[in-house]
DRENMI-622907 format. One record per residue (C-alpha): residue in three letters; z, x, y. Coordinates in steps of 0.001 Angstrom, whole numbers, padded with zeros to 6 digits. Example, Ala and Ser with C-alpha at 12.3 -4.5 7.8 and 13.67 -1.06 7.14 Angstrom:
+------+---------+---------+---------+
| code |       w |       u |       v |
+------+---------+---------+---------+
|  ALA |  007800 |  012300 | -004500 |
|  SER |  007140 |  013670 | -001060 |
+------+---------+---------+---------+
***
This chain:
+------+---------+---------+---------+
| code |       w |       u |       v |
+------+---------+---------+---------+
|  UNK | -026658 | -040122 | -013448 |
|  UNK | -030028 | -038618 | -014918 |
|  UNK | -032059 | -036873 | -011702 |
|  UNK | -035459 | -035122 | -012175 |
|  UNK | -036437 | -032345 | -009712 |
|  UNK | -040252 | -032062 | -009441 |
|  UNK | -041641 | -029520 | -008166 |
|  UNK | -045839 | -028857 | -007428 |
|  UNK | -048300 | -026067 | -006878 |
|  UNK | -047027 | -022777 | -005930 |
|  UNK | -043459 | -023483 | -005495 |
|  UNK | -043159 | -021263 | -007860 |
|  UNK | -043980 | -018661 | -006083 |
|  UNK | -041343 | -019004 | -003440 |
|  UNK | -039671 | -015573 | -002192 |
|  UNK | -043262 | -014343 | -002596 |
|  UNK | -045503 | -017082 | -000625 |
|  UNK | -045441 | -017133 |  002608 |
|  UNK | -041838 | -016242 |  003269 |
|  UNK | -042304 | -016574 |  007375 |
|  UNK | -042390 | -020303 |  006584 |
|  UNK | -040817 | -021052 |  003399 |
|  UNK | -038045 | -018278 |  003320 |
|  UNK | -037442 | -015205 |  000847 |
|  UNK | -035058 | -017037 | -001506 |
|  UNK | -037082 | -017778 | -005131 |
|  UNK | -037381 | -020752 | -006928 |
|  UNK | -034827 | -019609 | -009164 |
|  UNK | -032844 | -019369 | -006256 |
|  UNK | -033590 | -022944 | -005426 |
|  UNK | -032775 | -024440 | -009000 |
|  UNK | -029284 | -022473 | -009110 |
|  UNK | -028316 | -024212 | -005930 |
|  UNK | -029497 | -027241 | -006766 |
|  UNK | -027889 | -027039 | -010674 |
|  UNK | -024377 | -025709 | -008821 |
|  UNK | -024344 | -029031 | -006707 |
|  UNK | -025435 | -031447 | -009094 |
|  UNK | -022366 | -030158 | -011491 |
|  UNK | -020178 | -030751 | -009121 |
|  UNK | -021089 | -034235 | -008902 |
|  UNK | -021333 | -034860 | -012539 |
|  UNK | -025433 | -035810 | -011931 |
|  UNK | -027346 | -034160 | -015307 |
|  UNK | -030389 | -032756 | -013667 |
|  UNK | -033595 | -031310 | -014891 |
|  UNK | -036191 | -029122 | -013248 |
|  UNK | -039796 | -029620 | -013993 |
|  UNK | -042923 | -027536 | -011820 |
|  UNK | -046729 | -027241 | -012661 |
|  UNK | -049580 | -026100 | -010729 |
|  UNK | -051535 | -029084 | -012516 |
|  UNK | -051826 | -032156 | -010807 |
|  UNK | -051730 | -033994 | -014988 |
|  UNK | -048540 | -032201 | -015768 |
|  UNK | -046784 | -033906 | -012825 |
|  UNK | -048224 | -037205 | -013856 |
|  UNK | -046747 | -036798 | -017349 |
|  UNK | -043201 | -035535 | -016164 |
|  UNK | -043159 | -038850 | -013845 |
|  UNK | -044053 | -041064 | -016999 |
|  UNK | -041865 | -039274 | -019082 |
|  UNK | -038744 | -039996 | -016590 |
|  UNK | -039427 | -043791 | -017345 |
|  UNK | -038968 | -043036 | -020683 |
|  UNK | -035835 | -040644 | -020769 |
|  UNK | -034426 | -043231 | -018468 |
|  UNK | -034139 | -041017 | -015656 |
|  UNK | -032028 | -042719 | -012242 |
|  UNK | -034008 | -041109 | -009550 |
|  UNK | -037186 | -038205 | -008588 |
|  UNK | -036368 | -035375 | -006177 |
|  UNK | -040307 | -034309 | -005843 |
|  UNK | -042284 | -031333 | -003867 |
|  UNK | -045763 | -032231 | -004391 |
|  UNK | -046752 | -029244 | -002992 |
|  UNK | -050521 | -029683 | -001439 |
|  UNK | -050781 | -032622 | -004111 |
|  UNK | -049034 | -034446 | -001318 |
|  UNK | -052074 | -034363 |  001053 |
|  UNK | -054522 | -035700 | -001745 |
|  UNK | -052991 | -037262 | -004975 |
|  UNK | -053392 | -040590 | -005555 |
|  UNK | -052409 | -039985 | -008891 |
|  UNK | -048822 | -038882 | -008193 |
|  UNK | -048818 | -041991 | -005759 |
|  UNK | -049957 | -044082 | -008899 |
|  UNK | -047772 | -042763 | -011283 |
|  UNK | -044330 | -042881 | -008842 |
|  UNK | -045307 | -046658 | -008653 |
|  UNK | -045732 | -047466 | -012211 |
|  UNK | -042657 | -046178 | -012809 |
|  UNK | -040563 | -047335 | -010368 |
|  UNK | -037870 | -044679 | -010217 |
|  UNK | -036590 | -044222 | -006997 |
|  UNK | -037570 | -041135 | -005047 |
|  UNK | -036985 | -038901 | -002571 |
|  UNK | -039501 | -036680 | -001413 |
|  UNK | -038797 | -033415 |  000078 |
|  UNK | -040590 | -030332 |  001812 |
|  UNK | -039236 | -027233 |  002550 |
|  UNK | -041151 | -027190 |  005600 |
|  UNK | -041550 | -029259 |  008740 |
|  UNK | -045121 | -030419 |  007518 |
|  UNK | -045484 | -032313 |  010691 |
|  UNK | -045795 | -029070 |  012515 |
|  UNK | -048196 | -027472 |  010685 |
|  UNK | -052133 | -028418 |  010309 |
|  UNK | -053537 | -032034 |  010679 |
|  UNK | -053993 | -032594 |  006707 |
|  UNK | -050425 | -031774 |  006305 |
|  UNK | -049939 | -035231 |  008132 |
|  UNK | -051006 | -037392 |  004825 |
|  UNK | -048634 | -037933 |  002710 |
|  UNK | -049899 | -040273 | -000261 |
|  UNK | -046302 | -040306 | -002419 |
|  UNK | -044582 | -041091 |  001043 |
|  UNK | -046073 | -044571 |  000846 |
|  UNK | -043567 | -045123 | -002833 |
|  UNK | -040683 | -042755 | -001705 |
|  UNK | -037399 | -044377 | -000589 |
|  UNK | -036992 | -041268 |  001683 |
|  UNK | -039269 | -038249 |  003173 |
|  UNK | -037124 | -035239 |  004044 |
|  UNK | -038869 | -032026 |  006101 |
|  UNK | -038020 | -029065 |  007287 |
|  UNK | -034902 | -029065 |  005732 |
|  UNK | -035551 | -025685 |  003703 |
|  UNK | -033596 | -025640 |  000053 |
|  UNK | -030866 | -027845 |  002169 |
|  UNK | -033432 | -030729 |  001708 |
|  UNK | -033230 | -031042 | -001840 |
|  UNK | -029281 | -030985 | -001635 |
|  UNK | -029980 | -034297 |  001263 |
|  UNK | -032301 | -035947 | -001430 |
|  UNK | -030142 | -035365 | -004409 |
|  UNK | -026838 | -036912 | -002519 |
|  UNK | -029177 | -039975 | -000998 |
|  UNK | -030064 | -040813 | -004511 |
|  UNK | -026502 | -040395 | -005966 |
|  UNK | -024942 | -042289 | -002834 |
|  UNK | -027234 | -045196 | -003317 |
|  UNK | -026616 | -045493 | -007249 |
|  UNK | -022746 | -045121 | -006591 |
|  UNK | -022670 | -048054 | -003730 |
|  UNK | -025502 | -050534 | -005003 |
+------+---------+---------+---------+
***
């Protein structure tokens, strides 16, 4: 099984941004754990992040291509307004799981939209790092049982 993690603005700046919300741990942090699981299942996983809305387009085209089973994605703020991530996910039709480190639906009022929930086969929040872990297995227990 062939999983990309995608990852949008400024998580790459975790340990750094805002840690009273997102934590202290760094993104390298967060691809170690997520590497360490994903070999324990056997899942080959790859790790993709850009602070450019385009970039994330291409990585989500490029998955169709590389034949890639499923999307763990972090928009980022490109959750709240991308239509273009919402476009690509459905001309691709990989399933995907889309995660956010925080519990958006506590925060501000245009942290309600989410544009790629309307494609994802799952929405997990507030889950910190632990959410990517949920979305990886949900992906990998739905290939292995369907």
């Amino acid at each position: 099984m062939k999983i990309l993690v995608l990852n949008g603005p400024n998580l790459n700046m975790l340990g750094i941004r805002e840690p009273d919300i997102y934590g202290k741990s760094t993104y390298a942090d967060l691809c170690r754990l997520i590497r360490e699981h994903c070999d324990s299942k056997g899942i080959c996983v790859t790790f993709k992040q850009s602070n450019h809305e385009g970039d994330l387009v291409d990585y989500i085209q490029q998955a169709y291509f590389e034949k890639v089973d499923g999307i763990v994605i972090n928009p980022g703020a490109y959750t709240h307004t991308s239509v273009a991530l919402l476009d690509a996910l459905k001309a691709v039709c990989i399933p995907t799981v889309e995660v956010h480190i925080s519990d958006v639906d506590s925060r501000e009022n245009f942290r309600q939209i989410s544009y790629v929930s309307k494609i994802a086969v799952k929405t997990i929040k507030g889950h910190g790092f632990d959410g990517y872990i949920e979305a990886i297995d949900h992906l990998y227990s739905d290939r292995v049982y369907n």
